[in-house]
N, C-alpha and C positions, 0 to 999 in steps of 0.2 A: 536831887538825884545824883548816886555817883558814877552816873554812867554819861559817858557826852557820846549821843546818839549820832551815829552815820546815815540812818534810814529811820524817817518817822513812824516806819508799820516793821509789820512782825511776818517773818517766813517761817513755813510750818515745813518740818519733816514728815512724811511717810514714808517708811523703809518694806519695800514689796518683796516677794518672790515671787508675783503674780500681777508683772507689768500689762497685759495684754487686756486683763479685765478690768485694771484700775481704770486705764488710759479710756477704756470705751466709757467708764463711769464718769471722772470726770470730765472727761473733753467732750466724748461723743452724746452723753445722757445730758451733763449738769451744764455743757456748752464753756466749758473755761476756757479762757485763750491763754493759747500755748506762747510761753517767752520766748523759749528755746529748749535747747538742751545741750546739758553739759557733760564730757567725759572727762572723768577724773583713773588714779592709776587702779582703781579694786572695784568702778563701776560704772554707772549714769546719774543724771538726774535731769529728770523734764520736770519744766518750770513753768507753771500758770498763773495768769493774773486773779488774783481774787480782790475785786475790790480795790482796796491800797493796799493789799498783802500781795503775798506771794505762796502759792501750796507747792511742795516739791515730791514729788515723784520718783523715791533712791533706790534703783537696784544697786547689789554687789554681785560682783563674779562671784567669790565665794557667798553662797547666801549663807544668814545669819543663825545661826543652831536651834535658835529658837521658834517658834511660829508666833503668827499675830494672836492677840489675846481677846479675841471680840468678846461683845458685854458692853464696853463702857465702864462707868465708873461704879456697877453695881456688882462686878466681877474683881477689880483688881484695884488696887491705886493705882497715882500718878497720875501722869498727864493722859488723860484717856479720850476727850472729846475737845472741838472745835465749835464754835456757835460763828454762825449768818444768817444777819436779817434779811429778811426775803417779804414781800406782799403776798398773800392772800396763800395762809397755810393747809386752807382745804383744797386748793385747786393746787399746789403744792405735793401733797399727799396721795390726790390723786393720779398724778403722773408719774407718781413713785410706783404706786401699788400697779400700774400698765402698763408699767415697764417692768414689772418682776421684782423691783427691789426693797428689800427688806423696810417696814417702817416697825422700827422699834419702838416707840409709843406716840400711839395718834396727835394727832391737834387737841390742844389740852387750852381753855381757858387762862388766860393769867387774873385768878379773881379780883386782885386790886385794880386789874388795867381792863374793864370789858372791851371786848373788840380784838384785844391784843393774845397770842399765847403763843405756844412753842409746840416742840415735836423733836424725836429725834429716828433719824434714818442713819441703814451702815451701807458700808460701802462697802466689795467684791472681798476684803480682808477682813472686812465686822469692824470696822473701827466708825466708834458712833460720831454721828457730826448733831450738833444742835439747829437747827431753823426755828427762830422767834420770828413772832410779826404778825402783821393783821391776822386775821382768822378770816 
């Protein structure tokens, strides 16, 4: 590798203009614990434990010209989705759909692996996340 690692995990960016329903998404629905939060010179970033990772939270003062691109990766390239393992993706799914949030395709078998499969849910901006795992 030619990269000699500082942190053995991976920090993800999301860049909002729509801190208020993120933060109730991930902190208040999906329960992440908050690191902190960070103010830099053109914004913020709140910072949640995922796991060994880290998700961030960027607004800018000036927001970005563009808007989010929800879909996933059937709308746009690039980097477009996030996967976490999680246990038991129907009870998963149901706490998605009761709390109002989009499940962009249900619990799906993984046919080599019975028992195991995926799904994917978006969050207040449509940015798709992956949940693999028991079924």
């Amino acid at each position: 590798m030619i990269l000699d690692l500082l942190s053995p995990s991976i920090e993800i960016g999301l860049v909002t203009t729509n801190v208020e329903a993120m933060v109730e998404f991930y902190e208040g629905f999906l329960g992440l614990e908050l690191q902190g939060e960070i103010e830099f010179a053109d914004g913020t970033q709140r910072r949640y434990v995922l796991g060994g990772a880290v998700l961030k939270l960027v607004t800018f003062t000036t927001p970005p010209p563009l808007p989010p691109s929800p879909g996933g990766g059937r709308t746009q390239a690039g980097l477009r989705y996030f996967t976490i393992g999680v246990q038991n993706l129907h009870d998963v799914a149901a706490k998605v759909e009761a709390a109002g949030y989009p499940i962009v395709e249900p619990p799906t078998e993984f046919a080599p692996v019975p028992g195991m499969g995926w799904m994917f849910i978006a969050d207040p901006d449509g940015n798709s996340i992956e949940l693999f795992g028991t079924l």
